[in-house]
N, CA, C and O atoms as a GROMACS GRO file, in nm:
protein
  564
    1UNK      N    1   0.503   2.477  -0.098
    1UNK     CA    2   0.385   2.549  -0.057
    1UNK      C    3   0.342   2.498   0.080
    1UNK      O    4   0.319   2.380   0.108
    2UNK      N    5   0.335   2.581   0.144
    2UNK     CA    6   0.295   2.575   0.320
    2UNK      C    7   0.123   2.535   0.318
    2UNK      O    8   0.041   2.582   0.240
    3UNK      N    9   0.102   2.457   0.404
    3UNK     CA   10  -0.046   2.392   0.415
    3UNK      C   11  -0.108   2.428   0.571
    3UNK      O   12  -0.046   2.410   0.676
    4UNK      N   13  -0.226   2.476   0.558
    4UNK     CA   14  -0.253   2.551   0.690
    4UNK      C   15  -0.284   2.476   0.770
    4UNK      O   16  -0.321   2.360   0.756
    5UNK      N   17  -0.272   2.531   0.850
    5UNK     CA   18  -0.366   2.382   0.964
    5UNK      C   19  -0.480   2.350   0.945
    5UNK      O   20  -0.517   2.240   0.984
    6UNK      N   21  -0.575   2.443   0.874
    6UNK     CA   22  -0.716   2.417   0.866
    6UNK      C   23  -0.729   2.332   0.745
    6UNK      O   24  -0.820   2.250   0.732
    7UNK      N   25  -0.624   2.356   0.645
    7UNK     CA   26  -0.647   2.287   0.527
    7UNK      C   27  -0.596   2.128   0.570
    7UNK      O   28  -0.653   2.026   0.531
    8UNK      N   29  -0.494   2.130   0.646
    8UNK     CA   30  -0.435   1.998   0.745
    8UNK      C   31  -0.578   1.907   0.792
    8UNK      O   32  -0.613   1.806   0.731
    9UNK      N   33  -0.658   1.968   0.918
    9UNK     CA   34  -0.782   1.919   0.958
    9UNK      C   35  -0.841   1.892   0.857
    9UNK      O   36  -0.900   1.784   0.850
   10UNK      N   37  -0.843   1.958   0.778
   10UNK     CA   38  -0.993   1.914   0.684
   10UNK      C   39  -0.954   1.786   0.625
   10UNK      O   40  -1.028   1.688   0.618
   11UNK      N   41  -0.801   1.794   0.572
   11UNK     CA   42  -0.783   1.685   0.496
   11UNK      C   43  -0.779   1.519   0.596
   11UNK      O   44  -0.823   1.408   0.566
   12UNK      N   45  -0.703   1.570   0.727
   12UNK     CA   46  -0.732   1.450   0.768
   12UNK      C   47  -0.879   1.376   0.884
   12UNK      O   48  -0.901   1.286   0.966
   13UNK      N   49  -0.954   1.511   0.804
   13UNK     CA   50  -1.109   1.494   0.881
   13UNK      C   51  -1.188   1.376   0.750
   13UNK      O   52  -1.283   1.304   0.784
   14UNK      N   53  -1.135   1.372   0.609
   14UNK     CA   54  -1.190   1.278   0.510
   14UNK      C   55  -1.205   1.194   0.497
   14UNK      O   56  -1.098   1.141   0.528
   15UNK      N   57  -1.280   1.109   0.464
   15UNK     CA   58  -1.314   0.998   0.463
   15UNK      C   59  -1.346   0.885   0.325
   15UNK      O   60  -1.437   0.802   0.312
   16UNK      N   61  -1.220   0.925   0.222
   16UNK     CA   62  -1.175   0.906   0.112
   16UNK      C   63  -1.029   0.935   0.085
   16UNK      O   64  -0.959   1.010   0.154
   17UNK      N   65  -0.984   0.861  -0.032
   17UNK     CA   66  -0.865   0.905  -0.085
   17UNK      C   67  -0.879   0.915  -0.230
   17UNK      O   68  -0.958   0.833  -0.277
   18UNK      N   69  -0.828   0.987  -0.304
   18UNK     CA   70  -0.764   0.979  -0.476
   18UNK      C   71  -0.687   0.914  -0.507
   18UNK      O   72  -0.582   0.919  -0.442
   19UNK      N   73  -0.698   0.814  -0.629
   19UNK     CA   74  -0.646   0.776  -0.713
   19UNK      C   75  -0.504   0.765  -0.683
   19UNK      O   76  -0.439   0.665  -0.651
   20UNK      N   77  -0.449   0.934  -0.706
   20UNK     CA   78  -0.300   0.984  -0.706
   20UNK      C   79  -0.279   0.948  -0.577
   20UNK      O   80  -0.223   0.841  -0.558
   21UNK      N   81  -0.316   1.023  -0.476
   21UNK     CA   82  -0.288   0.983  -0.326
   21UNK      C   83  -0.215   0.875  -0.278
   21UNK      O   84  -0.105   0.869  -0.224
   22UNK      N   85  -0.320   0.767  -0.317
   22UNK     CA   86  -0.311   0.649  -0.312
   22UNK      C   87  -0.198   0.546  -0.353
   22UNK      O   88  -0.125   0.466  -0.294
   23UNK      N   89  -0.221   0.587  -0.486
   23UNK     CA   90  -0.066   0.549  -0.589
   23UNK      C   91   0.064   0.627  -0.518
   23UNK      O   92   0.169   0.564  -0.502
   24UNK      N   93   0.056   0.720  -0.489
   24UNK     CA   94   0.183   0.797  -0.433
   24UNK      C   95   0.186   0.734  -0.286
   24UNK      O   96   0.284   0.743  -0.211
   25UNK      N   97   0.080   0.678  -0.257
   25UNK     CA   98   0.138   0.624  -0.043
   25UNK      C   99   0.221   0.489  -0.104
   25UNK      O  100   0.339   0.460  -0.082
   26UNK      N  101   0.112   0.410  -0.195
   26UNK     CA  102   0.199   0.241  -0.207
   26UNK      C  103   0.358   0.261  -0.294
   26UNK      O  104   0.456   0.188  -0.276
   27UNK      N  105   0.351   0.357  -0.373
   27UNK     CA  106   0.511   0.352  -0.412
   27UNK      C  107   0.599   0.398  -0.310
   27UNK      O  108   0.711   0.346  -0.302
   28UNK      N  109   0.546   0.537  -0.186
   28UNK     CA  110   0.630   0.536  -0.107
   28UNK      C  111   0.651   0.438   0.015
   28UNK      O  112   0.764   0.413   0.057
   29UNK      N  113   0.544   0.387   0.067
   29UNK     CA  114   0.547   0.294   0.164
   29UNK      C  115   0.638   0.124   0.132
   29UNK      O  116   0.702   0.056   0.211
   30UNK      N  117   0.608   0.101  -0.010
   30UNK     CA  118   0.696   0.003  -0.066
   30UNK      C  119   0.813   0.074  -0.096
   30UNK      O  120   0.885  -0.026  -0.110
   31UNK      N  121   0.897   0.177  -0.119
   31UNK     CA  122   1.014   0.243  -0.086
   31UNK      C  123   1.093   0.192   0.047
   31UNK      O  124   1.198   0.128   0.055
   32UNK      N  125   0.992   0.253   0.170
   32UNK     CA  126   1.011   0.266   0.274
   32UNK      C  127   1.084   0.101   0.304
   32UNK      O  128   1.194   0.100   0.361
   33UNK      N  129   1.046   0.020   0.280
   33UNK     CA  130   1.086  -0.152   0.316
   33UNK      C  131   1.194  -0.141   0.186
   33UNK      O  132   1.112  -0.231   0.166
   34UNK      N  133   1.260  -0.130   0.112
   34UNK     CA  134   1.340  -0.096   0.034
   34UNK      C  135   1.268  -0.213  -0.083
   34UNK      O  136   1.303  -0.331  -0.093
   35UNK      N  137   1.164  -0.146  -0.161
   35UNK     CA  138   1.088  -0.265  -0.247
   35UNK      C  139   1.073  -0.130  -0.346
   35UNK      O  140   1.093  -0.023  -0.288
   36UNK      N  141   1.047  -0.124  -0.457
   36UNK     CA  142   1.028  -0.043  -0.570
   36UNK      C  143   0.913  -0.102  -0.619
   36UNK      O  144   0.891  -0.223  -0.613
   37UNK      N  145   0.815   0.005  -0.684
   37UNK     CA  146   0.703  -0.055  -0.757
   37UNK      C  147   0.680   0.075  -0.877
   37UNK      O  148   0.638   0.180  -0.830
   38UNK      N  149   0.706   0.072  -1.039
   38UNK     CA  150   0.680   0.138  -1.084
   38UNK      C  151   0.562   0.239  -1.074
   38UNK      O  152   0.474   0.217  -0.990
   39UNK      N  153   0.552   0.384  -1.180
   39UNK     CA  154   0.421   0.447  -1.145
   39UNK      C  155   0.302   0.361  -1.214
   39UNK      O  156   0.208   0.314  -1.149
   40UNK      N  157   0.312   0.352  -1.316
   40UNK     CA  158   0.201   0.259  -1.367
   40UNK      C  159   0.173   0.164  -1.282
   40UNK      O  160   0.054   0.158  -1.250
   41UNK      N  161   0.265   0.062  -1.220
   41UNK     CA  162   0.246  -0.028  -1.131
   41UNK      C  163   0.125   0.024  -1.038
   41UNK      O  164   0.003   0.013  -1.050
   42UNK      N  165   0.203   0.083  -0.946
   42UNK     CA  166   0.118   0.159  -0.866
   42UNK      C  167   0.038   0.217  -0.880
   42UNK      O  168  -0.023   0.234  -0.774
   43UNK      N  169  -0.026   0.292  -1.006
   43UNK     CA  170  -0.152   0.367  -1.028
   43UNK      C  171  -0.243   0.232  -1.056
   43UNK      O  172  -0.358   0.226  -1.011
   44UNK      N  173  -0.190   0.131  -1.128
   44UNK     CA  174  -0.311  -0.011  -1.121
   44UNK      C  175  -0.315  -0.042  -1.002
   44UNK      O  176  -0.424   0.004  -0.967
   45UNK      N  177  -0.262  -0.097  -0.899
   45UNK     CA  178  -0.315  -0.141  -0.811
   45UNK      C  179  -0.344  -0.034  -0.682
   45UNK      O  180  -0.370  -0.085  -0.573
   46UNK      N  181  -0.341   0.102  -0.694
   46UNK     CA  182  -0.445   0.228  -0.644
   46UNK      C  183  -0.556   0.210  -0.713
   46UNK      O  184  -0.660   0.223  -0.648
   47UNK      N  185  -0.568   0.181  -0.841
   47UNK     CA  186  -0.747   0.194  -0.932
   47UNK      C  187  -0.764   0.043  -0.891
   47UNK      O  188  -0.884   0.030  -0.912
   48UNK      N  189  -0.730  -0.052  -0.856
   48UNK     CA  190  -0.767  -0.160  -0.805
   48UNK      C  191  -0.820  -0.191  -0.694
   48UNK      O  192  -0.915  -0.269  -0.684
   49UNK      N  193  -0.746  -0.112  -0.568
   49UNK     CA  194  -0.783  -0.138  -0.405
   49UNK      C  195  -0.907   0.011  -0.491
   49UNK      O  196  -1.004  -0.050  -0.537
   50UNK      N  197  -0.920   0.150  -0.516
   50UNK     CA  198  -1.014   0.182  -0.492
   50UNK      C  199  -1.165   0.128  -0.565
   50UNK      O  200  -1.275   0.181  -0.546
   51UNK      N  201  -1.141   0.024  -0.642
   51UNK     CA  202  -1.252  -0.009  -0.691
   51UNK      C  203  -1.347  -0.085  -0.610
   51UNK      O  204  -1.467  -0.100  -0.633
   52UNK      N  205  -1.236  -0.161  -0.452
   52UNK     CA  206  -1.338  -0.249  -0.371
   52UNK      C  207  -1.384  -0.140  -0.318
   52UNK      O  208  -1.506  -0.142  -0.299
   53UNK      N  209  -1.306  -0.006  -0.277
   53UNK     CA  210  -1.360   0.080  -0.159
   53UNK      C  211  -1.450   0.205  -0.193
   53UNK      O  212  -1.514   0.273  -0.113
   54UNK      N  213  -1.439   0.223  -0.350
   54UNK     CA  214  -1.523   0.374  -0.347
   54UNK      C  215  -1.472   0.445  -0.320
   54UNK      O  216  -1.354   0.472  -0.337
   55UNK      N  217  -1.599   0.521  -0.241
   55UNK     CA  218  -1.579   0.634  -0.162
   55UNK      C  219  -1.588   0.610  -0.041
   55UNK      O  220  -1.586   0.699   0.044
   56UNK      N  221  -1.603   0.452  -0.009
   56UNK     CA  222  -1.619   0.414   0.165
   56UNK      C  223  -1.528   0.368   0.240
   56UNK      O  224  -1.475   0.287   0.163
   57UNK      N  225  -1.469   0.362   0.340
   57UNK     CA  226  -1.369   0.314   0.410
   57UNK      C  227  -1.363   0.164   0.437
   57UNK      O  228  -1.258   0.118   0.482
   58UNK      N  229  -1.454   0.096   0.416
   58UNK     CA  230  -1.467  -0.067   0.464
   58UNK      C  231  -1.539  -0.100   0.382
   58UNK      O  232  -1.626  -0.034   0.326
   59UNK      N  233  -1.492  -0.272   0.362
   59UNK     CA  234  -1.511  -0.388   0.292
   59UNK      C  235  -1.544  -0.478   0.355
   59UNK      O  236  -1.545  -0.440   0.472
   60UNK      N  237  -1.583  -0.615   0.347
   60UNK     CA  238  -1.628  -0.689   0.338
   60UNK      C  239  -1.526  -0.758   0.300
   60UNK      O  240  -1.468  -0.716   0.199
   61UNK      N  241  -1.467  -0.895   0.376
   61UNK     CA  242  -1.329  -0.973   0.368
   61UNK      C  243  -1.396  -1.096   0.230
   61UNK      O  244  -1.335  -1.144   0.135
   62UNK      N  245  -1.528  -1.113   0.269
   62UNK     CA  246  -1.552  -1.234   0.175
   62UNK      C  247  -1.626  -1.183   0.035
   62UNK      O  248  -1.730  -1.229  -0.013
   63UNK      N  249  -1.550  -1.083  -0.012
   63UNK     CA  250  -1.613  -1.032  -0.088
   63UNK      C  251  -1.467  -1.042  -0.240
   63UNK      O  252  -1.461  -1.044  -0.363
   64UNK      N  253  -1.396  -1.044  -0.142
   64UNK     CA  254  -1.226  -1.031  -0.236
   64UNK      C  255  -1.190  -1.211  -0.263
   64UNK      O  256  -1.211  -1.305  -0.187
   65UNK      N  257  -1.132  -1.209  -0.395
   65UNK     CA  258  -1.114  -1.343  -0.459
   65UNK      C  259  -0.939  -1.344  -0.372
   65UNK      O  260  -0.896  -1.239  -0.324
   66UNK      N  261  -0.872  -1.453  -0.365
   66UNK     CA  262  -0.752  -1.522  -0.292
   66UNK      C  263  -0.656  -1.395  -0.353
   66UNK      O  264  -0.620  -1.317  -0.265
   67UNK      N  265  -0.605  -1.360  -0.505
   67UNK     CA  266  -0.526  -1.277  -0.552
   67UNK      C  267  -0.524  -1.109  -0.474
   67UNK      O  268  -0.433  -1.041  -0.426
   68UNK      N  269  -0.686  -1.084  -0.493
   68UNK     CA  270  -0.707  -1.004  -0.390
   68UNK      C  271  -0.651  -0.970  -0.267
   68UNK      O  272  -0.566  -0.881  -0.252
   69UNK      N  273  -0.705  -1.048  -0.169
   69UNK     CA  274  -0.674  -1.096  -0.058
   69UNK      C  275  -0.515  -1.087  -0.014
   69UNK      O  276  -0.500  -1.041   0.099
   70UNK      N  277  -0.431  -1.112  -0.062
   70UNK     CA  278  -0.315  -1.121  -0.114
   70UNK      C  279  -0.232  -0.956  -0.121
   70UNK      O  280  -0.131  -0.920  -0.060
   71UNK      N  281  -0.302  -0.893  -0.200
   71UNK     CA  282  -0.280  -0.753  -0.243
   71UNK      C  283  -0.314  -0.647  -0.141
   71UNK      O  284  -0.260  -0.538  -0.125
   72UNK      N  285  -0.429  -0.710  -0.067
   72UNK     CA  286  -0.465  -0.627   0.077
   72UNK      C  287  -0.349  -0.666   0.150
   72UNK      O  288  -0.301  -0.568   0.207
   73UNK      N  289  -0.297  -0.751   0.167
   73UNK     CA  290  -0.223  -0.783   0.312
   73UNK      C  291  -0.092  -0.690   0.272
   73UNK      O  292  -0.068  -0.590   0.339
   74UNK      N  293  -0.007  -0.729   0.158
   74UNK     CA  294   0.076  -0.608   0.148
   74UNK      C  295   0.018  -0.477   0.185
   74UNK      O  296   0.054  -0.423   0.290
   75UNK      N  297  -0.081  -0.413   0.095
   75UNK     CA  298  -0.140  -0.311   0.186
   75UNK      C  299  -0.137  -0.283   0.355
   75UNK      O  300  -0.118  -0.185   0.427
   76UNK      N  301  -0.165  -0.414   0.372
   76UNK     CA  302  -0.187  -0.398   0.570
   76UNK      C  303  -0.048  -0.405   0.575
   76UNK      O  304  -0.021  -0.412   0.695
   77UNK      N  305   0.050  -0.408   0.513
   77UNK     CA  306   0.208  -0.459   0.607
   77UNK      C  307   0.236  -0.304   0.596
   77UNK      O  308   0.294  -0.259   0.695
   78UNK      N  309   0.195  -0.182   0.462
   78UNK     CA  310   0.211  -0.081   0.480
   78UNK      C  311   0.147   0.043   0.581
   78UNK      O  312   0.165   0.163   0.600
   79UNK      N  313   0.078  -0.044   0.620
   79UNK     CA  314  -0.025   0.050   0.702
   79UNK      C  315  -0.176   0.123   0.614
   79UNK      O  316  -0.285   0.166   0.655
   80UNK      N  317  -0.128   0.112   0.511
   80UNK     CA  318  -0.273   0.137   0.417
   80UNK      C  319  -0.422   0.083   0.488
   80UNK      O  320  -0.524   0.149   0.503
   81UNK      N  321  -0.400  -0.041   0.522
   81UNK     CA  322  -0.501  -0.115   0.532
   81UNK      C  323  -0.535  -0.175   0.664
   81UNK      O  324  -0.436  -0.226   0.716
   82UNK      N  325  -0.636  -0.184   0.730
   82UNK     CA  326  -0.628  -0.313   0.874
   82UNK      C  327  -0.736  -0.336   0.807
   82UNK      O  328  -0.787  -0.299   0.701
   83UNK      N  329  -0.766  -0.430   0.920
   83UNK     CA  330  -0.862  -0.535   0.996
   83UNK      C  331  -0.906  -0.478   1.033
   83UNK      O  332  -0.866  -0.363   1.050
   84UNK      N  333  -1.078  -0.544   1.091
   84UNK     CA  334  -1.164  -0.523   1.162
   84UNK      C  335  -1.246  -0.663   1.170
   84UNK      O  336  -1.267  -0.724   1.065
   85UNK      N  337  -1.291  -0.713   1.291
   85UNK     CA  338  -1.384  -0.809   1.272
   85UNK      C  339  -1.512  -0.800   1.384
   85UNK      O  340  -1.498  -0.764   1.501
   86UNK      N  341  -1.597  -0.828   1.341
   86UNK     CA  342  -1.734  -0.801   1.399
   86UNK      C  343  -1.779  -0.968   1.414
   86UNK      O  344  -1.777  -1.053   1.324
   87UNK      N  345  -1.821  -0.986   1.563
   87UNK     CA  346  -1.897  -1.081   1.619
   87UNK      C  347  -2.054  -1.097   1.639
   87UNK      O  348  -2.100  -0.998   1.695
   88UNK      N  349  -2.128  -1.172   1.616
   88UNK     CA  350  -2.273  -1.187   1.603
   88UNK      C  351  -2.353  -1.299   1.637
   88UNK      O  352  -2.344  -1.393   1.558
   89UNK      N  353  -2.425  -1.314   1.727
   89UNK     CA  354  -2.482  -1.409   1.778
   89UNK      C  355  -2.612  -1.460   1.666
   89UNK      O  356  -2.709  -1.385   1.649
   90UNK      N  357  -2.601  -1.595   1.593
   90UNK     CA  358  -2.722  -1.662   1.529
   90UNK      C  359  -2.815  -1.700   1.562
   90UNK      O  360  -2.790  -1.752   1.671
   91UNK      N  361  -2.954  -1.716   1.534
   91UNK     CA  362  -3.086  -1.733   1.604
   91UNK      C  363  -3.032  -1.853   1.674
   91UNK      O  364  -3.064  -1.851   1.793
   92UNK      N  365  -2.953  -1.968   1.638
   92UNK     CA  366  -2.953  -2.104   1.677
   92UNK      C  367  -2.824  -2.100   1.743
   92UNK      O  368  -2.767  -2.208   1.760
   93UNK      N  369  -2.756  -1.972   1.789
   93UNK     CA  370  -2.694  -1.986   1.931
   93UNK      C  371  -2.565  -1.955   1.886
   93UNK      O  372  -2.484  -1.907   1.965
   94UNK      N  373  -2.530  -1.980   1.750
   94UNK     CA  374  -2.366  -1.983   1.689
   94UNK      C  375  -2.345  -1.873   1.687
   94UNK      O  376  -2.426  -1.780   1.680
   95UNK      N  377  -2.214  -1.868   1.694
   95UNK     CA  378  -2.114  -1.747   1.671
   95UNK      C  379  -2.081  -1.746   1.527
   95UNK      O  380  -2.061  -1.833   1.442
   96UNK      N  381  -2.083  -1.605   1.531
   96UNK     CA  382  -2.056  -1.598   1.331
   96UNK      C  383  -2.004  -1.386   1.331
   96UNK      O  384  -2.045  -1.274   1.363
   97UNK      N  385  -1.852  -1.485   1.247
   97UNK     CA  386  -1.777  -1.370   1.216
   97UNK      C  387  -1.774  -1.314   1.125
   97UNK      O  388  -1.774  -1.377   1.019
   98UNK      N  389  -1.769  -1.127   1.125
   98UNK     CA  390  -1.743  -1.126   0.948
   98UNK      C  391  -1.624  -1.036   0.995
   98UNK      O  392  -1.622  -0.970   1.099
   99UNK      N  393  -1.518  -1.044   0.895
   99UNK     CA  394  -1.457  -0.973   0.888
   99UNK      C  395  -1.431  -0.865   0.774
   99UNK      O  396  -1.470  -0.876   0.657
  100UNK      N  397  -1.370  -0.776   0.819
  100UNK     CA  398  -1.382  -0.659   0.736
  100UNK      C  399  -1.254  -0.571   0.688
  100UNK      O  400  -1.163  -0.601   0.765
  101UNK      N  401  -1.220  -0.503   0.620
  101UNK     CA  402  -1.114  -0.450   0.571
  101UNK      C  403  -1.131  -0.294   0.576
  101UNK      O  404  -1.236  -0.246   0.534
  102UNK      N  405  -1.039  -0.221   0.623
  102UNK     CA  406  -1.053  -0.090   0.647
  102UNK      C  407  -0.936   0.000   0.569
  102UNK      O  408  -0.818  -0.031   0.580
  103UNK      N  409  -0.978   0.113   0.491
  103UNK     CA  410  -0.873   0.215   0.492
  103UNK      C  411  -0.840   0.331   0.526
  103UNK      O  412  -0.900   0.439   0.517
  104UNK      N  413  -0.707   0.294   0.581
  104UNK     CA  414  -0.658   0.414   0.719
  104UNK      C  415  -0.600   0.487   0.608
  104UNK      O  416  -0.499   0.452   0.547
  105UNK      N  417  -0.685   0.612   0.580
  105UNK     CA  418  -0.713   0.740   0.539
  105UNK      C  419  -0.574   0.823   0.525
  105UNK      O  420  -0.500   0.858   0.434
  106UNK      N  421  -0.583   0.839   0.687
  106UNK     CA  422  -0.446   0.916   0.713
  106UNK      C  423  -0.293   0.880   0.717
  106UNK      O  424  -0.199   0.958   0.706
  107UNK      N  425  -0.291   0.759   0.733
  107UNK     CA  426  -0.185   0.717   0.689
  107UNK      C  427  -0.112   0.712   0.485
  107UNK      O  428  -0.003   0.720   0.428
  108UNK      N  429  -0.288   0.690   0.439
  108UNK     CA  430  -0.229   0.710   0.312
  108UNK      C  431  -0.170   0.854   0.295
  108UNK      O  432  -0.091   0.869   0.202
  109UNK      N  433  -0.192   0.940   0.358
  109UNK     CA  434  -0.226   1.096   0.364
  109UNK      C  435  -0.083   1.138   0.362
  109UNK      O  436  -0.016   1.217   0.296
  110UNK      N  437  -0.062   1.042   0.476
  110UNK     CA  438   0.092   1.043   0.553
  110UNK      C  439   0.222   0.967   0.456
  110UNK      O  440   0.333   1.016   0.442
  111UNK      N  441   0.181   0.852   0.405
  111UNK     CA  442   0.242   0.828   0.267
  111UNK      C  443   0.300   0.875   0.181
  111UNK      O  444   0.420   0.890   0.160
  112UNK      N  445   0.159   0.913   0.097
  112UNK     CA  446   0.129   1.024   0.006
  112UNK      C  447   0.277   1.185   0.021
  112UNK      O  448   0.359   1.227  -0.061
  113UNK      N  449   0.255   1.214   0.117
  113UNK     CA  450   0.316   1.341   0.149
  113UNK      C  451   0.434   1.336   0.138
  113UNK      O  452   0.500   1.417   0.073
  114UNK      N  453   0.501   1.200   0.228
  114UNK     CA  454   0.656   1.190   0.210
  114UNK      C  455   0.743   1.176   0.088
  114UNK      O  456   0.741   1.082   0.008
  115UNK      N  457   0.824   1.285   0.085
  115UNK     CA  458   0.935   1.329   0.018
  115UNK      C  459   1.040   1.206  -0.024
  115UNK      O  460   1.145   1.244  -0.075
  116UNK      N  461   1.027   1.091  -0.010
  116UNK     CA  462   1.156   0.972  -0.046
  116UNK      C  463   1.209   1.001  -0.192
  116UNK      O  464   1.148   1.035  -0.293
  117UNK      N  465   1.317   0.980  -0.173
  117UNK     CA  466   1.446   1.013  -0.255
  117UNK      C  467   1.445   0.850  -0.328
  117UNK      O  468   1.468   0.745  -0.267
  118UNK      N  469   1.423   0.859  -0.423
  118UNK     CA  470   1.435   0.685  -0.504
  118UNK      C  471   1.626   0.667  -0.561
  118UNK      O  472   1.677   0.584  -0.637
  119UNK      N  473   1.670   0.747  -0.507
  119UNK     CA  474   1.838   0.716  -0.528
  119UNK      C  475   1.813   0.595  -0.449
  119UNK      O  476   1.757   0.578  -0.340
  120UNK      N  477   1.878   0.504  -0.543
  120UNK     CA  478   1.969   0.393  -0.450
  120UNK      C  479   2.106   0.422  -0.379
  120UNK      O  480   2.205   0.483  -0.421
  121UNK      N  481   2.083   0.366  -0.269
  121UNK     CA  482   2.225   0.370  -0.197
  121UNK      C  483   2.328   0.313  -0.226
  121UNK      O  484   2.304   0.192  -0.222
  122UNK      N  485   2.446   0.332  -0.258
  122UNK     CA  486   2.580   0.230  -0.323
  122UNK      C  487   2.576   0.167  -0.190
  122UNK      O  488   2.562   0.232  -0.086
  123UNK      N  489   2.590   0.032  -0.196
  123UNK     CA  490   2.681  -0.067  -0.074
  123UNK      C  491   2.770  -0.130  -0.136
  123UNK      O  492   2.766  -0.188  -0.244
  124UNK      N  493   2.884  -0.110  -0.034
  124UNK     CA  494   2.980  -0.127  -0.120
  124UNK      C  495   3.018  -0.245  -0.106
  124UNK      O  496   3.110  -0.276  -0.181
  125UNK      N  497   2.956  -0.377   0.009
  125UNK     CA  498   2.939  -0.514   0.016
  125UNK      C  499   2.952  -0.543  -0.168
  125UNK      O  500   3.037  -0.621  -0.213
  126UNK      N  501   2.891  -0.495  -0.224
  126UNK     CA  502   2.914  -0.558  -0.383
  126UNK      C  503   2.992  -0.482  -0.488
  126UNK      O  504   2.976  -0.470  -0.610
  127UNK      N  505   3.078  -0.436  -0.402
  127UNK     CA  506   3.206  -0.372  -0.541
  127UNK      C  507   3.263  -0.518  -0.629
  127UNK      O  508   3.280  -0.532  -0.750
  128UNK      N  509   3.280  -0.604  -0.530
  128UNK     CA  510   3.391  -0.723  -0.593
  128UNK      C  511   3.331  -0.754  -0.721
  128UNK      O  512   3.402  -0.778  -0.819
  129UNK      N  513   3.166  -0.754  -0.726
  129UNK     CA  514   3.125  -0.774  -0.854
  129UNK      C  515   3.194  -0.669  -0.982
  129UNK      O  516   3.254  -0.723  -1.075
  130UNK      N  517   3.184  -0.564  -0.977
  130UNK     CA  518   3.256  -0.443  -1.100
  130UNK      C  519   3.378  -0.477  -1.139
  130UNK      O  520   3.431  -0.443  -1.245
  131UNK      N  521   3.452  -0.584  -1.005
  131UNK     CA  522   3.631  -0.591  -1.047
  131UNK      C  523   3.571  -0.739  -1.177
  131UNK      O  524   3.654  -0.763  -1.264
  132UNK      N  525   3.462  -0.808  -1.182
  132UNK     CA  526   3.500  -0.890  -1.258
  132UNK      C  527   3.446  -0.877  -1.389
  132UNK      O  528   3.330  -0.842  -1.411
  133UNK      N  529   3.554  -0.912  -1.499
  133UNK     CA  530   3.540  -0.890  -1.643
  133UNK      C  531   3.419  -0.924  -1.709
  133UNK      O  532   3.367  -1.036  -1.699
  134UNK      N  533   3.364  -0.815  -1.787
  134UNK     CA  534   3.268  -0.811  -1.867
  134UNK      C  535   3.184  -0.985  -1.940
  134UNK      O  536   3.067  -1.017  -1.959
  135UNK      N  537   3.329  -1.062  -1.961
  135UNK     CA  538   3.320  -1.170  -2.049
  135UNK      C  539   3.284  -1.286  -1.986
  135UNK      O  540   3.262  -1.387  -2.053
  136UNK      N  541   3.274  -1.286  -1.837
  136UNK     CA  542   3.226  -1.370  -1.739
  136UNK      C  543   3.142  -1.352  -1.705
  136UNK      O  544   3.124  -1.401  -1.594
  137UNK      N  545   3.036  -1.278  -1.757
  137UNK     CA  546   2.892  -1.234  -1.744
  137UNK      C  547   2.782  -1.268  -1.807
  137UNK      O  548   2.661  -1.269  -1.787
  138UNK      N  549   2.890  -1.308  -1.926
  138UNK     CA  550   2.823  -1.350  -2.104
  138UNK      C  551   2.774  -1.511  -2.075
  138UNK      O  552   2.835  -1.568  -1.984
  139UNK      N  553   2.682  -1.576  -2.138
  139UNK     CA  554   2.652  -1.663  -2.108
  139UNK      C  555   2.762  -1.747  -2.230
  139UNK      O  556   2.806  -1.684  -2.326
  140UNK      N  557   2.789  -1.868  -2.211
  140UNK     CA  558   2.856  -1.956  -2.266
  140UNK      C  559   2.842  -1.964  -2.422
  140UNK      O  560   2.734  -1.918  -2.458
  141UNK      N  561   2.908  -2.003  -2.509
  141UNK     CA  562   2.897  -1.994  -2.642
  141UNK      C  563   2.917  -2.116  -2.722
  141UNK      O  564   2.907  -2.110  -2.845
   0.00000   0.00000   0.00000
């Protein structure tokens, strides 16, 4: 089904993603680096990143526990996610950072959309393994 341009703009005029969306960018974007992540996999940790974000695009860095933290940065290696950090001058002269976590919308959008083929590719670097017998596989007895 053909998508119009207007329906195109609108979608990447939003300032949210779904659930599905979401789950469908991190299984394809972890594709893309040749990494697999089941659907269930991926629909938990889509209902996971959207539980910090809502319906809003940014977070708050000191708001996520270390495991967290962790789960964003894969995010950021896919492009799901950046940075942002904001500088602020304290009554008593200090500098004080917060940083923040953002989600790039359209890239999930862009994710989301792509067609990847989950065939694995044969390399044939590991045929020599198939030539060897079943019984050398077995653990010791």
């Amino acid at each position: 089904m053909a998508t119009s341009s207007m329906e195109i703009a609108k979608l990447r005029s939003r300032a949210y993603v779904k659930i599905d969306e979401l789950s469908k960018a991190i299984s394809n974007g972890l594709s893309l680096q040749n990494r697999k992540m089941g659907i269930e996999e991926s629909q938990s940790s889509a209902e996971h990143i959207i539980n910090f974000f809502g319906y809003s695009t940014r977070v708050i860095d000191n708001m996520l526990e270390p495991e967290d933290r962790d789960v964003f940065y894969t995010m950021e290696d896919l492009g799901i996610l950046e940075t942002e950090r904001e500088e602020t001058t304290l009554f008593d002269g200090r500098e004080w950072r917060i940083h923040y976590w953002l989600l790039n919308v359209l890239r999930v959008l862009e994710l989301a959309e792509m067609n990847i083929s989950n065939k694995v590719e044969h390399d044939s670097r590991f045929d020599i393994y198939s030539e060897i017998p079943d019984e050398y596989w077995k653990p010791g007895e």
